[in-house]
C-alpha positions in Angstrom: 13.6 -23.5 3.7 16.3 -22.5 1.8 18.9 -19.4 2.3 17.6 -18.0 -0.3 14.1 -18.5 1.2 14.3 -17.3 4.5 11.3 -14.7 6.2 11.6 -11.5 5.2 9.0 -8.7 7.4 6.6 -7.0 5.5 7.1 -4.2 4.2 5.7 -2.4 7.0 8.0 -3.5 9.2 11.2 -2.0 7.3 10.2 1.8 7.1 11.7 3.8 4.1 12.1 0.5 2.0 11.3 1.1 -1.3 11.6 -1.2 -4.9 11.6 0.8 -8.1 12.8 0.4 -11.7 16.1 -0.1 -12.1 16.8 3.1 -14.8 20.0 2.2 -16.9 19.0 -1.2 -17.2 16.5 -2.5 -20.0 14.1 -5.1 -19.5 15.0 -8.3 -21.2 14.7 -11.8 -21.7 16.5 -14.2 -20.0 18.1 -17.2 -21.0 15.2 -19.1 -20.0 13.1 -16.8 -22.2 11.2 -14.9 -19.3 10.6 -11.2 -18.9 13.3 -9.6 -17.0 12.1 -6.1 -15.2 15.5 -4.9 -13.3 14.8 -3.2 -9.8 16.5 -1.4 -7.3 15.4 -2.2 -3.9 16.4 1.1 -1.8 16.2 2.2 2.4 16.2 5.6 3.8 17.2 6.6 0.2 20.0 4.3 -0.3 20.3 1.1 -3.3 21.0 -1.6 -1.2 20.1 -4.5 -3.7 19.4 -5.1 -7.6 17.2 -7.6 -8.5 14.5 -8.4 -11.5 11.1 -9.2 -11.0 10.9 -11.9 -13.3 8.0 -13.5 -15.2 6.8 -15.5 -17.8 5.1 -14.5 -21.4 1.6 -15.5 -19.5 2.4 -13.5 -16.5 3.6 -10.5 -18.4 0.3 -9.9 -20.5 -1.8 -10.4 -17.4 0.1 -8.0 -15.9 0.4 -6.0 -18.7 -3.8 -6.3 -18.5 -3.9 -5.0 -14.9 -2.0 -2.3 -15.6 -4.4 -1.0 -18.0 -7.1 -1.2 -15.6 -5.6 0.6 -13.5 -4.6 3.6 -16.4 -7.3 3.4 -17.9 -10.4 2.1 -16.0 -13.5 1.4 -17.4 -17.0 3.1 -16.2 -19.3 0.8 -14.0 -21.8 -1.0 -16.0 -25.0 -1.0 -13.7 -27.8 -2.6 -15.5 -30.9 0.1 -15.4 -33.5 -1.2 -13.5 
């Protein structure tokens, strides 16, 4: 494993950790031509870290397909018996 790779606890563990949008910064591609989605990774109310969740075209729209679900969910379509 890598340094870069090394355990981190779940979120439970670390209480007060939060990740949000990152709010001055954009989302963008990167030079790779992913979908860049800056965040702010914050504990006990202070930024501690930037980062950017970052995905490809495919992962974006089924992301982008979740979300909807979840904004706009459809009714439950029980067959009448």
């Amino acid at each position: 494993m890598t340094k870069g790779h090394e355990h981190v606890p779940p979120a439970a563990a670390l209480p007060g950790l939060r990740v949000e949008r990152t709010a001055d910064r954009p989302v963008h591609l990167t030079q790779a031509g992913r979908i860049a989605v800056p965040l702010t990774v914050t504990c006990g109310g202070t930024a501690v870290e930037i980062a950017s969740l970052v995905l490809t075209a495919e992962q974006t729209e089924e992301f982008y397909r979740e979300l909807g679900g979840v904004l706009h969910p459809r009714p439950s379509t029980e067959a009448a018996s």
